[in-house]
C-alpha positions in Angstrom: -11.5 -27.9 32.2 -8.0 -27.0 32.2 -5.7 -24.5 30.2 -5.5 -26.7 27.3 -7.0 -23.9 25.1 -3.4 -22.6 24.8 -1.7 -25.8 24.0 -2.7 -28.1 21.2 -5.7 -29.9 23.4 -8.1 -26.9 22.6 -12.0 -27.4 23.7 -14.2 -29.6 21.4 -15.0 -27.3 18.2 -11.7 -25.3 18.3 -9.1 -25.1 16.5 -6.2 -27.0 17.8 -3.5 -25.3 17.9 0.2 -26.0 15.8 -2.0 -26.1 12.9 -3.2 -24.0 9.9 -7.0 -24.0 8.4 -8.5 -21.3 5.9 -9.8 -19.1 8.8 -6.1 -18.9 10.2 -4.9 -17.9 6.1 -8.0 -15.4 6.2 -6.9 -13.9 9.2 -3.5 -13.8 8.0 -4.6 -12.2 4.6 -6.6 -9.4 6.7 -3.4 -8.7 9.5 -1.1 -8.5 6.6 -3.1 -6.5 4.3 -4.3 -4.3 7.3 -0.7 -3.6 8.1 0.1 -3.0 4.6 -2.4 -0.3 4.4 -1.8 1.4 7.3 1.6 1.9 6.2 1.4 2.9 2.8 -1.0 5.5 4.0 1.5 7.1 6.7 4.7 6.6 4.7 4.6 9.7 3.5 3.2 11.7 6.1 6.2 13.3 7.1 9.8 14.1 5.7 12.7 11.9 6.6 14.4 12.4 10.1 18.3 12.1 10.3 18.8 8.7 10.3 16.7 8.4 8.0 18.0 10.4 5.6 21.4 8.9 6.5 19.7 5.4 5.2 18.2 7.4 1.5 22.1 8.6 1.3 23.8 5.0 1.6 21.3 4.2 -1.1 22.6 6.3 -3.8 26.0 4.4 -3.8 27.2 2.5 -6.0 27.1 -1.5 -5.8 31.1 -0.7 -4.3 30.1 1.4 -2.1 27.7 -0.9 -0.9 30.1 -3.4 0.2 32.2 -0.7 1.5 29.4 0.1 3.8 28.5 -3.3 4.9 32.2 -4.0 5.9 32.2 -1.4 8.2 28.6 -0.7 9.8 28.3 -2.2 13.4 24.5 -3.8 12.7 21.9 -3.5 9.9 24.3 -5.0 7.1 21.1 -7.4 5.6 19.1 -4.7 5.9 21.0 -2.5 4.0 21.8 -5.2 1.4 18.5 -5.8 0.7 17.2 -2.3 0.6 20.0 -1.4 -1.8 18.0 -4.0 -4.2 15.2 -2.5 -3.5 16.3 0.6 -4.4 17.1 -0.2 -8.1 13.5 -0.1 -8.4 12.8 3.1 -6.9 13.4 5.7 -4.4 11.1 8.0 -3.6 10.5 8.5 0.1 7.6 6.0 -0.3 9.7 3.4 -1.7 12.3 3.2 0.7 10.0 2.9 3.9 8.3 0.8 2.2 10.2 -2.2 2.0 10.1 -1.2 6.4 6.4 -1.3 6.1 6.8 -4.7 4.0 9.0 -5.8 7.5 6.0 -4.8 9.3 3.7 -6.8 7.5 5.6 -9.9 7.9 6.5 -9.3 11.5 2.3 -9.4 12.2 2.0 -12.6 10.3 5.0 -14.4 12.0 3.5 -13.3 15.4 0.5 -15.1 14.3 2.0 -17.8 13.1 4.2 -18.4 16.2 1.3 -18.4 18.4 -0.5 -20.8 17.1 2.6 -23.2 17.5 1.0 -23.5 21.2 -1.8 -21.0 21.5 -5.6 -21.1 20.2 -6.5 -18.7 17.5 -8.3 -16.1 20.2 -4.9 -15.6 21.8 -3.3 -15.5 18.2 -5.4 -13.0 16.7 -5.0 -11.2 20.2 -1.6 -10.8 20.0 -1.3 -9.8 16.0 -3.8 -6.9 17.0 -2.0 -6.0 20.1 1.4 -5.7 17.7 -0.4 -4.0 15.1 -1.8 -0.8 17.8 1.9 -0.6 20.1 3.1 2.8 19.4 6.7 1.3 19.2 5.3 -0.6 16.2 3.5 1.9 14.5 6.5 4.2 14.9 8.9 2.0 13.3 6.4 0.4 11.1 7.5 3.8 8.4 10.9 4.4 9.8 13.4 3.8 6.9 15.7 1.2 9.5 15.8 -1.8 10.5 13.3 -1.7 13.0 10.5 -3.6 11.7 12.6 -6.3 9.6 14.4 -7.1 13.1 10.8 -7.8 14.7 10.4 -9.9 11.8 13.7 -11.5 11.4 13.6 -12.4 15.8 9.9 -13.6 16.0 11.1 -15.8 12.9 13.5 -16.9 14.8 12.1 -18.2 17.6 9.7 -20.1 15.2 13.1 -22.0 13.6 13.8 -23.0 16.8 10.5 -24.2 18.4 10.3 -26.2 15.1 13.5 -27.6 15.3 13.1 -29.0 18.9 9.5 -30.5 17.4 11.0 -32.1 14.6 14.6 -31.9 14.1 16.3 -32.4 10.7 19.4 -31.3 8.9 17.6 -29.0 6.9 15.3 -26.8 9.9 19.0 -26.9 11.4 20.5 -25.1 8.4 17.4 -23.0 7.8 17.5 -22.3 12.1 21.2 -20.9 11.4 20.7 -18.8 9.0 18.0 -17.1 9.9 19.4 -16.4 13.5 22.6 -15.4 12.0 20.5 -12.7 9.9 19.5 -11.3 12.9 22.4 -11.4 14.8 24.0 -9.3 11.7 21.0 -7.0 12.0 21.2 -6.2 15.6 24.6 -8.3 17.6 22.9 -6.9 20.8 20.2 -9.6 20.0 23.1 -11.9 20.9 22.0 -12.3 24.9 17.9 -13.3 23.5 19.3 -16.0 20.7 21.9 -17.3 23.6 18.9 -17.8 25.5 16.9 -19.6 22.1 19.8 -21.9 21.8 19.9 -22.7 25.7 16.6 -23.5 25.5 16.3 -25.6 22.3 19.4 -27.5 23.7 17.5 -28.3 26.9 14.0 -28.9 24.9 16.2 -31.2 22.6 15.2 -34.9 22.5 18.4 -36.7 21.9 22.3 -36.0 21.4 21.1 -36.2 17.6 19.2 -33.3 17.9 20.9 -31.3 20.6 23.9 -31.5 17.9 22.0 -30.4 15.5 20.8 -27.6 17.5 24.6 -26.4 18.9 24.9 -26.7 14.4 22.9 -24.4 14.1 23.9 -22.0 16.2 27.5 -22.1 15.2 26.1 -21.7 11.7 24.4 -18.5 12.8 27.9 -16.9 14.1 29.8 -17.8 11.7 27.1 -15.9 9.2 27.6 -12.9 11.3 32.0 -13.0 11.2 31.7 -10.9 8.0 30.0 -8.0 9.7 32.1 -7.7 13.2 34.5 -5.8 11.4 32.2 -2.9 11.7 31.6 -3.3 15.9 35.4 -1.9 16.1 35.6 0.8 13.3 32.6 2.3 13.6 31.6 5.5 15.5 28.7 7.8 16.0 26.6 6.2 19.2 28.0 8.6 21.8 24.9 10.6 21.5 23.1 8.2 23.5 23.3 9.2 27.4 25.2 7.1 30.4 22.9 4.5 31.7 21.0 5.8 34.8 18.0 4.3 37.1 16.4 7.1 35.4 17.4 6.2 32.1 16.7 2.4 32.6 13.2 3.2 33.6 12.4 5.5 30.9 13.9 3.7 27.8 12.1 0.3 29.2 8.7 1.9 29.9 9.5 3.9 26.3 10.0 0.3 24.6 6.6 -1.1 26.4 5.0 1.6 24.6 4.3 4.1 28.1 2.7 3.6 31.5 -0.8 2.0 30.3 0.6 -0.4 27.7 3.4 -1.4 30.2 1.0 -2.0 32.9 -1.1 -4.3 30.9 1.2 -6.0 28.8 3.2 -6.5 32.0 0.0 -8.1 33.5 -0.4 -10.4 31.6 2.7 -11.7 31.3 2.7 -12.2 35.2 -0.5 -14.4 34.7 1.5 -16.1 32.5 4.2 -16.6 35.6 1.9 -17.2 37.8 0.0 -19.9 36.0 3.2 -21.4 35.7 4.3 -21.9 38.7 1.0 -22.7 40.3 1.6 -25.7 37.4 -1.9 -25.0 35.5 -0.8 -24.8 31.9 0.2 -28.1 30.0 3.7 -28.9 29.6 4.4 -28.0 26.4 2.9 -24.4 26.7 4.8 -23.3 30.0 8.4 -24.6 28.6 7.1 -22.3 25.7 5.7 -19.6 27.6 8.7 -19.3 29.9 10.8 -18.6 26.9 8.9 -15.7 25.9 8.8 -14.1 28.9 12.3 -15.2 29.7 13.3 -13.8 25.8 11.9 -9.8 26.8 12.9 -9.9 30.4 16.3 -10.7 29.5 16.9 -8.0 26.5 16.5 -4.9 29.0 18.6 -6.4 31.9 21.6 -7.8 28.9 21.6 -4.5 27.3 21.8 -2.8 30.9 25.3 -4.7 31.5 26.6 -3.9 28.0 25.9 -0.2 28.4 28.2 -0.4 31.6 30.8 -0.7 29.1 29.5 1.9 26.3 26.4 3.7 26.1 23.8 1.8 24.6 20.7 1.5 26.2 18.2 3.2 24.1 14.3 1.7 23.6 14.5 1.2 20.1 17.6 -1.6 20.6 15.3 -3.8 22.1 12.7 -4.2 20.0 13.9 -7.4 18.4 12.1 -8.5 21.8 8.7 -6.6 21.9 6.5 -9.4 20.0 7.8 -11.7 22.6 6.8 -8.7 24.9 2.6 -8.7 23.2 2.7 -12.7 22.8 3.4 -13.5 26.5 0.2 -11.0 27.0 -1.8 -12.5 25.3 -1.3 -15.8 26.1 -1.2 -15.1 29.8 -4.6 -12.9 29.6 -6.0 -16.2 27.4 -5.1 -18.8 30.0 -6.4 -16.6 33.0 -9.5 -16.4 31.3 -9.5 -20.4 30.7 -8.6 -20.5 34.4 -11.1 -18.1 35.7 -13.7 -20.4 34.3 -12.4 -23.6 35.2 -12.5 -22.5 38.7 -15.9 -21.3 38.6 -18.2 -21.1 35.3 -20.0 -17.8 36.5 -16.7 -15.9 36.1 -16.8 -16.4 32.2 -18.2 -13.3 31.6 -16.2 -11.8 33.9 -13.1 -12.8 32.7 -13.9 -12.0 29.1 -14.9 -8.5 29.9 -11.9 -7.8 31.7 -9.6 -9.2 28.9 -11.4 -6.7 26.6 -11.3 -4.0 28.9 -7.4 -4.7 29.3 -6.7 -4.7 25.6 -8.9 -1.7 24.9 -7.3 0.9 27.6 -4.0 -0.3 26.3 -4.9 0.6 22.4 -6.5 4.0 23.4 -3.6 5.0 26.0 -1.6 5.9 23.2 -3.2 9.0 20.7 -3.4 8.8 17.8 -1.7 11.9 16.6 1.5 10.9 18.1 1.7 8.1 15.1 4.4 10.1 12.7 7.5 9.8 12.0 9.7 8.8 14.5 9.6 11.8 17.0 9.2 14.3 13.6 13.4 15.1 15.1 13.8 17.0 11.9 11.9 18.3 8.9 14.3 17.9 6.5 12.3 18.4 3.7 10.9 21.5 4.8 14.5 22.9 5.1 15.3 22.1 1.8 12.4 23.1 0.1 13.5 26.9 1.5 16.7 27.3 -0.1 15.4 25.6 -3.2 12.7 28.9 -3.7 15.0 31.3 -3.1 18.5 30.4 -3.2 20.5 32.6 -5.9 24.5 32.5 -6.8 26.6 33.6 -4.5 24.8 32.4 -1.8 26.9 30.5 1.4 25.2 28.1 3.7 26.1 27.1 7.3 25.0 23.9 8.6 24.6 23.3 12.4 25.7 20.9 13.3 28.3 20.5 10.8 27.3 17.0 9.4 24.1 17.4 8.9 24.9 19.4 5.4 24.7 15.9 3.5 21.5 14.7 5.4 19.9 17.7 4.1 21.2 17.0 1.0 19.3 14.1 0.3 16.3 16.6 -0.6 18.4 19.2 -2.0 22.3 19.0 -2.3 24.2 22.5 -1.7 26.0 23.8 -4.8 29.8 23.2 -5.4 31.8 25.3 -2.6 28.8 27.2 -1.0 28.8 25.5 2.5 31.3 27.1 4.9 31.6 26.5 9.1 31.4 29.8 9.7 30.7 33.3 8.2 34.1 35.0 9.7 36.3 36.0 6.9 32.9 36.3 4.1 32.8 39.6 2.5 30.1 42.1 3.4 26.9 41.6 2.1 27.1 38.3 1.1 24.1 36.3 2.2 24.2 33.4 4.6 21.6 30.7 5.1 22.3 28.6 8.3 20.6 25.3 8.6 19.8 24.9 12.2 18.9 21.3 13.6 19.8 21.2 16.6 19.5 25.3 17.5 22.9 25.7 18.6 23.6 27.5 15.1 21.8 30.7 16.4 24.7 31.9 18.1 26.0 32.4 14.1 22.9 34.9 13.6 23.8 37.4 16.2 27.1 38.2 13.6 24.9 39.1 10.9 21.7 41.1 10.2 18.9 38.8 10.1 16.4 39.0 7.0 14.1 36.1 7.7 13.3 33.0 9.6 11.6 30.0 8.8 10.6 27.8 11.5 9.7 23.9 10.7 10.1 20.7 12.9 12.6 21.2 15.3 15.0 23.0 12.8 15.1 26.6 11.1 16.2 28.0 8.5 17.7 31.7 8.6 18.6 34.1 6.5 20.9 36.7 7.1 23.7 39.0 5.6 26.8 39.4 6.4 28.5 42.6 8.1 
């Protein structure tokens, strides 16, 4: 027996893969639903962080403003489209990372999907549980960005184009173009991972027929993304994220595998995955499929590496258009060991099998669970504003460090007309001063004024004091 259990020649009584029976739409219907619950119940654990609360703001705008915004933002544009929609409907805090959780959801089910293209179901549902426990998914699966739509939106990708090399029409090319174009207008450093798609589908291509309809599509997808590269030159505000290091490499990468256990297992089995490979033991359709997902992770780290050269980008959560890749190429390398281990000797079966489920198990309990909130808990910005709500009176000034933050905060609770200054020189005695303070540099305003109280939340205070 060889490692056709991960290609379409699965063992006698198996499914065979590339195709869809009730049990595959029950195990969908459970993933999804699973998903769905698990982020319904945490959406409202905690307040929003900065960004966001920068996303709740842009929602508030009119249908103008909108556009306005789309034109010049650098990435998310669909995203924010959509949600905008989304929005008419609602928008409590629930709402809005919702329609993220609703990504989520989707993102599981196209992971599944995908792998059954060339993998038996084992390895499928393998690798829609192993998406549905990373911490980088369960962190963004209730972040209010992009995040889990662009997990989506890239493993959907990669199906478009594994169907288009299969069978290629006019129509899958169309449908191929736009749906990479989304998600180059949701992320354009996703551009080196769909180069990669289209290299690979041109090579997989049977046919100058379908290799044109391939390059199609792919002009299609860049032309869909023209209206939004406006923003990549007028828009500012990522020089927060630190010069690229070999410290900073190592950390953001290791950050994006989800830490030092999930790395070191996913990372093992996607080096089965080589190995079989080049030792030539997985049929050919699964290793020109399986080299594409391990090609499509490997190369998202090492692209964004070169591009931060140039500007500071390299930060975990811009590569996680790449992590299902990342838990597919696991899954399907741990699967075809374990085929492989008892190929070469039946005894090892059980073997094998325990060690898979020993693998997957260390990696889901590496993480704790009380670390799942939202992402990092940077700033309760509900608790601040729920402080100056009780107690503010007229009169009162407010000081917001930093500076910008004043309208972030106002998402929960806007300031009154004139009350927010940038400093407390020049304010007649007695007046009192509430200073916002995210990012503690604002206590160096408290030493010029007698301090009444302090309210400390999640990595921010609130203080009140009085002037002179």
């Amino acid at each position: 027996m060889t490692t056709e259990t991960i290609d379409r020649g699965a063992r006698p009584g198996q499914q065979r893969s590339g195709t869809l029976d009730r049990v595959d739409a029950a195990v969908i219907a459970v993933v999804g639903a699973l998903t769905l619950v698990i982020g319904g119940v945490r959406a409202t654990r905690n307040s929003f962080w900065v960004d966001e609360a920068a996303t709740g703001v842009f929602m508030r705008s009119s249908f103008r403003g909108m556009l306005s915004l789309l034109w010049n933002k650098h990435g998310m544009g669909p995203y924010y489209a959509c949600l905008w929609f989304w929005t008419r409907l609602g928008h409590s805090d629930w709402w809005i990372r919702g329609f993220s959780v609703l990504g989520g959801a989707l993102a599981v089910v196209a992971l599944y999907y995908l792998a059954r293209l060339f993998c038996t179901r084992a390895v499928a549902v393998i690798a829609a549980g192993l998406l549905l426990c990373h911490p980088q998914f369960l962190v963004n699966l209730t972040n209010a960005r992009d995040y889990s739509w662009l997990m989506f939106v890239a493993v959907l990708g990669v199906v478009c184009v594994m169907k288009q090399v299969e069978s290629p029409t006019v129509a899958r090319a169309i449908w191929c173009g736009v749906v990479n174009g989304t998600l180059l207008a949701l992320n354009p450093l996703t551009a080196p991972l769909l180069a990669m798609e289209w290299l690979w589908g041109m090579r997989e291509s049977s046919g100058r027929a379908a290799r044109r309809r391939m390059f199609g599509s792919a002009v299609l997808s860049v032309l869909l993304f023209l209206p939004f590269v406006h923003g990549l030159f007028t828009e500012e505000g990522l020089d927060w994220i630190p010069r690229l290091t070999t410290t900073t490499f190592w950390s953001n990468t290791l950050d994006f595998m989800g830490g030092a256990w999930w790395a070191s297992v996913l990372a093992a089995g996607n080096l089965a995955l080589v190995v079989l490979f080049v030792a030539r033991r997985l049929p050919r359709s699964a290793s020109s499929r399986s080299v594409l997902l391990v090609a499509g992770w490997v190369v998202t780290p090492l692209a964004l590496a070169v591009v931060s050269t140039a500007k500071p980008l390299f930060i975990s959560r811009y590569m996680l258009h790449a992590l299902p890749l990342l838990v597919l190429g696991a899954a399907a390398g741990f699967g075809a060991l374990t085929v492989a281990a008892r190929s070469a000797q039946p005894s090892l079966r059980r073997v094998a099998s325990v060690t898979l489920a020993a693998a997957v198990t260390a990696a889901v309990l590496s993480f704790p669970y009380t670390r799942f909130g939202t992402y990092g808990n940077i700033q309760d910005l509900r608790g601040a504003a729920r402080v100056l709500e009780v107690d503010q009176q007229p009169g009162d000034r407010y000081l917001f460090s930093p500076g910008w933050s004043y309208w972030l905060v106002g998402y929960y609770w806007p300031a009154p007309d004139g009350s927010v200054v940038t400093t407390i020189d020049g304010l007649a005695p007695g007046t009192r001063v509430w200073i916002i303070d995210l990012d503690r540099a604002g206590r160096d305003a408290a030493e010029d004024g007698v301090v009444v109280s302090r309210h400390p939340l999640a990595n921010a205070e609130v203080v009140e004091l009085r002037v002179g």
